[in-house]
C-alpha positions as CSV (number, residue, x, y, z in Angstrom):
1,X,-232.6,-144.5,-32.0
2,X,-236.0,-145.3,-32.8
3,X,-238.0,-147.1,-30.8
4,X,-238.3,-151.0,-30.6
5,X,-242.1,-150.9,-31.5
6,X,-241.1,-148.9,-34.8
7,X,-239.6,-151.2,-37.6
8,X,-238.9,-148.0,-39.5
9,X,-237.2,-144.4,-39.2
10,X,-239.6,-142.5,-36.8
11,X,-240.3,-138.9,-38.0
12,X,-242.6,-136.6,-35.7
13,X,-244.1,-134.1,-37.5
14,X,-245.5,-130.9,-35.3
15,X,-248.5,-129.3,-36.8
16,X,-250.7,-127.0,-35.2
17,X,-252.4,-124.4,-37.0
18,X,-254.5,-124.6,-40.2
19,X,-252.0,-123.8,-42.8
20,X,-249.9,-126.5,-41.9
21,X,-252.9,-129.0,-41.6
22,X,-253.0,-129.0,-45.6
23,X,-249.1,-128.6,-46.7
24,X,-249.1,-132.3,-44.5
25,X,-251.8,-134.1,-46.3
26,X,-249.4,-134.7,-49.1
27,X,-245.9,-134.5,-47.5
28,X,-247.5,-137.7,-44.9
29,X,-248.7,-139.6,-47.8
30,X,-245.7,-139.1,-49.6
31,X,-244.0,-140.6,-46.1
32,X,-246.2,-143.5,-45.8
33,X,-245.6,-144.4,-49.8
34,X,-241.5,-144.0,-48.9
35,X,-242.2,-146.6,-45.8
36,X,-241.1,-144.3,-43.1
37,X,-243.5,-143.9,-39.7
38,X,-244.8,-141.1,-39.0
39,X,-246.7,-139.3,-35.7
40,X,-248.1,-136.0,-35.6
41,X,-248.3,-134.1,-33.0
42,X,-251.1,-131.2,-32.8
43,X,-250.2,-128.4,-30.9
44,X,-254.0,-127.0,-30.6
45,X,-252.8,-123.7,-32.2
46,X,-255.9,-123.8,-34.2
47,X,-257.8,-126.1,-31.5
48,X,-261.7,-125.3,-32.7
49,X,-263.6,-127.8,-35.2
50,X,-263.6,-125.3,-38.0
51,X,-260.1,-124.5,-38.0
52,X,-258.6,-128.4,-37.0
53,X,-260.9,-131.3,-37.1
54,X,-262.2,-130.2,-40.0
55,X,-259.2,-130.4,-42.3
56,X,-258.1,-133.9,-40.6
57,X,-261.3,-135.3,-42.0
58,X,-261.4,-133.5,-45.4
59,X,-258.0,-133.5,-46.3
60,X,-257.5,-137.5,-45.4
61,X,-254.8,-136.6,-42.5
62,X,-253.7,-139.0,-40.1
63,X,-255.6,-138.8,-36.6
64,X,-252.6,-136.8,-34.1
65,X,-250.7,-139.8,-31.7
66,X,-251.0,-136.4,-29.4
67,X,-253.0,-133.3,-28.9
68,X,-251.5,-130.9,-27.2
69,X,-254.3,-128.6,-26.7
70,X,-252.8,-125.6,-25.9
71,X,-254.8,-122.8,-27.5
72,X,-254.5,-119.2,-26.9
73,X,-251.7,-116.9,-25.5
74,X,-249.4,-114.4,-25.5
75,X,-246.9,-115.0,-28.4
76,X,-244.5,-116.2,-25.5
77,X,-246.5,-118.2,-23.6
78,X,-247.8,-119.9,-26.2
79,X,-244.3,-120.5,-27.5
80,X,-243.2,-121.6,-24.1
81,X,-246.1,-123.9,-22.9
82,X,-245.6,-125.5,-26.7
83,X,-241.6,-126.0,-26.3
84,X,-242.6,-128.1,-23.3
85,X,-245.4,-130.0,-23.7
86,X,-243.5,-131.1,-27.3
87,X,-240.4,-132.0,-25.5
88,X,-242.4,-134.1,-23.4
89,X,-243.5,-136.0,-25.9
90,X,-240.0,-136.0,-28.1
91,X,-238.1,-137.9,-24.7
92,X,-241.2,-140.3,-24.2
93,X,-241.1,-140.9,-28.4
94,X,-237.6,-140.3,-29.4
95,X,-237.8,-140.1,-33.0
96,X,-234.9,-140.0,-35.3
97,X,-236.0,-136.5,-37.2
98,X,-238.6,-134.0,-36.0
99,X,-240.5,-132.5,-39.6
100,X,-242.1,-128.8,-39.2
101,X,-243.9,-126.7,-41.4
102,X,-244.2,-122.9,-42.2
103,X,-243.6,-120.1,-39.5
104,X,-245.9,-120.4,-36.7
105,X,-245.3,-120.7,-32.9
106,X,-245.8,-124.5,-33.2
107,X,-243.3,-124.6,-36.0
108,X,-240.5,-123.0,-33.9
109,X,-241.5,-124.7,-30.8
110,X,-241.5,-128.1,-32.2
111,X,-237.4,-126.9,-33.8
112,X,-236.2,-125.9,-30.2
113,X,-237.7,-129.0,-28.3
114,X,-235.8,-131.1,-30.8
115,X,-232.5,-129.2,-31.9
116,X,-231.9,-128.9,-27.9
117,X,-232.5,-132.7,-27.4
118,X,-230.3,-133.1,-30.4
119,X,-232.9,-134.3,-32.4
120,X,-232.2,-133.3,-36.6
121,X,-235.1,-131.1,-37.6
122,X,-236.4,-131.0,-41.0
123,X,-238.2,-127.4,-41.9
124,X,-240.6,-126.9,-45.0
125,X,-240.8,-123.7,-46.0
126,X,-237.4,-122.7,-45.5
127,X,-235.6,-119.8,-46.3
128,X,-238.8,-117.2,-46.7
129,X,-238.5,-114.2,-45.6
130,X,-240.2,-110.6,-45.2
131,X,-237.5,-108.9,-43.6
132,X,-240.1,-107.2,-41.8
133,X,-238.2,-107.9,-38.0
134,X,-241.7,-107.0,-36.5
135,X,-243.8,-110.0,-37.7
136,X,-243.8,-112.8,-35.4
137,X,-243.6,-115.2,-38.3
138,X,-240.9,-113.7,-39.3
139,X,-238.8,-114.5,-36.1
140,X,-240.1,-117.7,-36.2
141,X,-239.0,-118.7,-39.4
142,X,-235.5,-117.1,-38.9
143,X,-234.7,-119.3,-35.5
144,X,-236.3,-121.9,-37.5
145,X,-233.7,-122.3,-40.6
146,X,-231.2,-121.4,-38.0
147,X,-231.4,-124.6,-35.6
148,X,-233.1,-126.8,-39.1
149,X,-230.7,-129.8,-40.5
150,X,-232.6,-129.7,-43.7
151,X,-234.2,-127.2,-45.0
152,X,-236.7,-127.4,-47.9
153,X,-236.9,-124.6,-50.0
154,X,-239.8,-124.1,-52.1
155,X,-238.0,-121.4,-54.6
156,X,-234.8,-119.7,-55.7
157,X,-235.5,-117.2,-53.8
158,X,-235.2,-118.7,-50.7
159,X,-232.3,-120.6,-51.2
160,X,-231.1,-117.5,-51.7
161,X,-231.9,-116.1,-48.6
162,X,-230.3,-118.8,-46.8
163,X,-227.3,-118.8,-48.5
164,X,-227.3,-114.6,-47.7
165,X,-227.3,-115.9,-43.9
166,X,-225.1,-118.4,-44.0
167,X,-226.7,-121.4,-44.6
168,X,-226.0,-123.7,-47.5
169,X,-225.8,-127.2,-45.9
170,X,-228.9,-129.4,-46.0
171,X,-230.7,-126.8,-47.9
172,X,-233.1,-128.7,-50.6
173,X,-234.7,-126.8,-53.3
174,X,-237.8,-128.6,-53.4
175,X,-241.2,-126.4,-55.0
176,X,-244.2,-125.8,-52.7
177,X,-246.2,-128.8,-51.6
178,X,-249.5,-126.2,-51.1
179,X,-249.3,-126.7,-55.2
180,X,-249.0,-130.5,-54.7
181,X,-252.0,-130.1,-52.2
182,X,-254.1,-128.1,-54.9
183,X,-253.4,-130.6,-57.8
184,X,-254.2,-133.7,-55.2
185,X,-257.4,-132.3,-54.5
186,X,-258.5,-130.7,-57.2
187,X,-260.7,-133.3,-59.0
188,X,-262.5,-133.6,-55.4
189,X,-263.6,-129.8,-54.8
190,X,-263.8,-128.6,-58.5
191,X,-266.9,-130.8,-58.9
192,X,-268.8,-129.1,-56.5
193,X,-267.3,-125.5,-56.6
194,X,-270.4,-124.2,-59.2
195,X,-272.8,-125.1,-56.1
196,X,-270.3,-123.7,-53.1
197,X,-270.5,-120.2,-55.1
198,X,-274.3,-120.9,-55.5
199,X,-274.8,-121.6,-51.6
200,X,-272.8,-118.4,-51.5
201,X,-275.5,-116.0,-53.7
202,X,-272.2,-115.7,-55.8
203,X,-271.9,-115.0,-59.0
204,X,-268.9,-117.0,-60.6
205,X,-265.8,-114.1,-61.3
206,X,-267.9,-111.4,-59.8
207,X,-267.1,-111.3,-56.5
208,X,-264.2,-110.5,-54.5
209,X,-262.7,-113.5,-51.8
210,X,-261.4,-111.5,-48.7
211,X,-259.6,-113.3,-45.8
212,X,-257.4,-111.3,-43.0
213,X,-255.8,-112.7,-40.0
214,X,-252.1,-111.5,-39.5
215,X,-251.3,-109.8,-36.2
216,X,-250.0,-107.1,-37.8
217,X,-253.1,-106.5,-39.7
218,X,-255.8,-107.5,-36.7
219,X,-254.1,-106.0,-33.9
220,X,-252.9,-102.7,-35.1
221,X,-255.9,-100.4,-35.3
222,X,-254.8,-97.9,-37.9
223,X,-253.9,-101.2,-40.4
224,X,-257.2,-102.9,-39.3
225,X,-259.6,-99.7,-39.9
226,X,-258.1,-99.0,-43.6
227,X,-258.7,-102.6,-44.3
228,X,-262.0,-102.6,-43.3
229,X,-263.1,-99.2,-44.7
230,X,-261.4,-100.7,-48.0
231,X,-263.5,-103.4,-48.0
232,X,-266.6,-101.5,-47.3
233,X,-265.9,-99.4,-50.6
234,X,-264.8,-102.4,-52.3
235,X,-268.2,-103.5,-51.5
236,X,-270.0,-100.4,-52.3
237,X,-268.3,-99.9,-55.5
238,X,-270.1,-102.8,-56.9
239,X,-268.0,-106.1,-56.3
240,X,-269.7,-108.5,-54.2
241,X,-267.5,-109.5,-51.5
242,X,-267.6,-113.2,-49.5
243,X,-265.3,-113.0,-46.7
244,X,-264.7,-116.2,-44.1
245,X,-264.1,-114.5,-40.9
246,X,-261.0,-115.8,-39.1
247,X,-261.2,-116.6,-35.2
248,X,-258.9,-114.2,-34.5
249,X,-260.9,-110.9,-36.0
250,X,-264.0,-112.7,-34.4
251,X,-267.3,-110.3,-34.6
252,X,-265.1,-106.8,-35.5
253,X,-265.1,-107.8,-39.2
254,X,-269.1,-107.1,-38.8
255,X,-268.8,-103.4,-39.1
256,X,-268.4,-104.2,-42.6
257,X,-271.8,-106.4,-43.2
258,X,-274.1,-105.1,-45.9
259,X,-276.4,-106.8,-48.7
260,X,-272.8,-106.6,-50.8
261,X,-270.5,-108.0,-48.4
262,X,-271.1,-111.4,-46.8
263,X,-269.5,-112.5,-43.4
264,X,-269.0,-116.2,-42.8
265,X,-267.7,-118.4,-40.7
266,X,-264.2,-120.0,-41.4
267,X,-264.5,-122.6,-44.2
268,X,-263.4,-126.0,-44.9
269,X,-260.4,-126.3,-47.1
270,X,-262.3,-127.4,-50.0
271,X,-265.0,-124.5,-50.1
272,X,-262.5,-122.0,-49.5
273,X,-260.5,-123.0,-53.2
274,X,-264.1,-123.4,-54.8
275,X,-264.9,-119.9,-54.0
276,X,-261.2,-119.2,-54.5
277,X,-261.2,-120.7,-58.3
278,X,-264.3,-118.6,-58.8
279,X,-263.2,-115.4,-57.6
280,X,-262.7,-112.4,-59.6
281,X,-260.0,-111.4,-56.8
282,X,-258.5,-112.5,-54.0
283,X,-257.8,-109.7,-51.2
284,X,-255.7,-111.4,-48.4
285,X,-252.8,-111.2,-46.2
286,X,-252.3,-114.7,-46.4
287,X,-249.2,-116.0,-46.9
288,X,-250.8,-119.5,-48.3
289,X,-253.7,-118.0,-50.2
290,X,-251.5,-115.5,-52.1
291,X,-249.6,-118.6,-53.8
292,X,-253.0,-120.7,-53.7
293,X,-255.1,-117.6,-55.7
294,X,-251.9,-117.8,-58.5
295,X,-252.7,-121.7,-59.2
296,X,-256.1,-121.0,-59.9
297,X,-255.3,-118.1,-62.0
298,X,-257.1,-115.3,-59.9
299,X,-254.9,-112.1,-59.1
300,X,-254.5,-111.3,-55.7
301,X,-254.6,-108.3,-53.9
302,X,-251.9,-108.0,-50.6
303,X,-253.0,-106.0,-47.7
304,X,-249.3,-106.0,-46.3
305,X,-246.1,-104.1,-47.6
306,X,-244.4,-106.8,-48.0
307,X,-245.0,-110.5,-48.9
308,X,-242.1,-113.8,-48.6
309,X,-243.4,-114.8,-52.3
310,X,-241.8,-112.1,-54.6
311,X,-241.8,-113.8,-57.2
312,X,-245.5,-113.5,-57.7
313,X,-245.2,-109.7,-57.4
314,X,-242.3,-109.9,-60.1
315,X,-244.8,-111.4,-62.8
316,X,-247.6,-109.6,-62.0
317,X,-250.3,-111.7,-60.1
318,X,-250.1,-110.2,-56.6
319,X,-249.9,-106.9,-55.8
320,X,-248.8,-105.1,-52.6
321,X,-251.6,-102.4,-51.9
322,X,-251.1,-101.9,-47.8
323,X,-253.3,-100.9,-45.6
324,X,-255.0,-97.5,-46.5
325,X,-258.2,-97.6,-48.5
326,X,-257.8,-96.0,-51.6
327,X,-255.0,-98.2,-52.2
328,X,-256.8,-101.3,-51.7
329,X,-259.5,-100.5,-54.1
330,X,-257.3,-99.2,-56.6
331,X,-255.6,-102.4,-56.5
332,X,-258.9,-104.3,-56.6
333,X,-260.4,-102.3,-59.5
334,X,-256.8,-102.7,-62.0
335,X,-256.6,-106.3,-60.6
336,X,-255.8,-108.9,-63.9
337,X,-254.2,-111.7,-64.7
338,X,-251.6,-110.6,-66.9
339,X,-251.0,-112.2,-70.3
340,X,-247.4,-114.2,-69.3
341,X,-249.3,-115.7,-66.6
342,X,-247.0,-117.7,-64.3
343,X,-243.7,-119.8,-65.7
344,X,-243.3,-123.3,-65.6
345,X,-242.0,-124.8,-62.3
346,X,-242.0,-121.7,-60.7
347,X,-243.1,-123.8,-57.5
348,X,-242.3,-127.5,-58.3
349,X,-244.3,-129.6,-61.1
350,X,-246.5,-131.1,-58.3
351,X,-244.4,-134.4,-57.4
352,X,-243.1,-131.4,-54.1
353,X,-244.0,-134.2,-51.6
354,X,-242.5,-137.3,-52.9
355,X,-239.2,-135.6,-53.5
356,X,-239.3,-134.4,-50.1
357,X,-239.7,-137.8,-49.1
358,X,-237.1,-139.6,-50.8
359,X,-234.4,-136.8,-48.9
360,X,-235.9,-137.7,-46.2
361,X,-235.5,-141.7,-46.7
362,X,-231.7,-140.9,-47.7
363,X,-230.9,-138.7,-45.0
364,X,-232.5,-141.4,-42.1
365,X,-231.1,-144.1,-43.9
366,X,-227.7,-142.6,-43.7
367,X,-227.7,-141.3,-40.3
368,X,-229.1,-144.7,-38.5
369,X,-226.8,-146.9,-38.5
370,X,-228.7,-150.8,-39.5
């Protein structure tokens, strides 16, 4: 039951790293509008100003009731020192639903800490998959849908998946609240995008937006060399390239540093979709940017070899180069948006977060007994 000091449904959502910061900002509005309480709980997967605080201030996010601060680790005992620092907090809170987002360790240790204190769990971003068994995200995503009561799935294709593993109960076709987040913010970073590209020494659909951070990509040293040397003849082949260097890849991306190819530190959400909008292409292994690139009509360029979004590689707007070099700038240089362009709905109309909420109302309303 929810607690005394709570006259409504209590739903703890468990964020921790970045990408999760802005899928919340409209899901926790959307809460608040639907009159159900809310506490976040920040893991401190992303724990340093650019890559948190940040995005709590910009993005209009509710101050954490808890930070975790866990940091860095091995994948395991990250995972580990997570799952019981959040089941801490779950027995002292004892909400009635536990929300998580994506595929990260803090999404799967905040769906263990609850599903084993019997806690429904409510997972956005179900039913992705890369069937690549090696990516971490990967696993977490799988345990994820696997101990989730609802499951909101942002596109056919993943309520396919699930229903290829079994799963078909609770599972919500919902759209993509990263689209929600774009339209939401839009008229507050599109203002200002002409001088973020300025700031930049960027010329407006001349330059290429590069970010890398998997751990397939950063750790591997054969995958991380042809990414850079692609970049580096991206770079010399003419196309000015801006690339925010991710925590993770810390000073190794400098190798790459010439009067064509800028190195900065991570940006705030709003520069990073003004330089985004701007872009001529987007080269990324990004799971978020790859979808956020389509809104803004800028074709994307994957440095993977296989992506959960296939639809955009169905219609033309993202294309799977890999790692080795000449296929990255062969991909860059026949980079286009193509005349189709993307179909209607194809991740929700933009109402995503609202929708999400209403479940959510229903489902709490139906399993707490007044």
């Amino acid at each position: 039951m929810t607690p005394e000091s709570s006259p409504h449904p209590l739903i703890a959502t468990v964020v921790g790293a970045r990408p999760q910061f802005i899928k919340a900002a409209p899901v926790s509005a959307a809460l608040h509008r639907a009159g159900l309480a809310e506490r976040l709980i920040h893991t401190g997967q992303h724990y340093d100003t650019a890559m948190s605080e940040v995005f709590f201030q910009t993005l209009g996010l509710p101050e954490p009731a808890v930070h975790l601060g866990i940091g860095s680790a091995t994948h395991g005992a990250q995972t580990g020192r997570m799952l019981e620092a959040v089941e801490r907090v779950l027995l002292d809170w004892r909400p009635d639903l536990v929300l998580v987002y994506g595929d990260t360790n803090s999404t799967l240790a905040g769906a263990l800490a609850a599903a084993k204190l019997h806690i429904p769990v409510a997972h956005v971003e179900a039913g992705l998959r890369s069937f690549n068994p090696h990516m971490p995200e990967e696993i977490n995503r799988v345990l994820t849908d696997h101990v989730a009561t609802v499951l909101f799935a942002p596109t056919d294709a993943a309520v396919a998946n699930l229903a290829r593993e079994g799963i078909t109960s609770g599972v919500v076709r919902t759209g993509d609240v990263m689209f929600d987040a774009v339209l939401r913010f839009r008229s507050a970073f599109a203002p200002a995008s002409a001088e973020v590209v300025a700031r930049h020494g960027l010329i407006p659909k001349r330059y290429a937006l590069v970010t890398i951070h998997r751990a397939e990509n950063t750790d591997d040293p054969a995958r991380w060399n042809g990414i850079l040397e692609g970049v580096r003849r991206v770079g010399a082949d003419g196309l000015a390239v801006v690339w925010p260097v991710h925590p993770r890849v810390g000073e190794r991306a400098h190798a790459v540093a010439s009067a064509n190819i800028c190195l900065s530190p991570p940006l705030s959400y709003f520069d990073t979709q003004s330089l985004l909008m701007h872009a001529k292409v987007v080269i990324t292994d990004s799971g978020g940017l790859q979808k956020e690139a389509a809104f803004h009509g800028v074709p994307c360029v994957t440095v993977r070899d296989e992506t959960e979004w296939v639809e955009l590689v169905e219609v033309g707007v993202n294309v799977l180069a890999g790692t080795e070099p000449e296929g990255i700038v062969r991909a860059v240089r026949q980079a286009a948006w193509p005349a189709a362009g993307l179909q209607d709905n194809l991740y929700g109309d933009g109402d995503t977060a609202n929708r999400m909420a209403q479940y959510l109302r229903g489902f709490l309303s139906a399993a707490i007994p007044a």
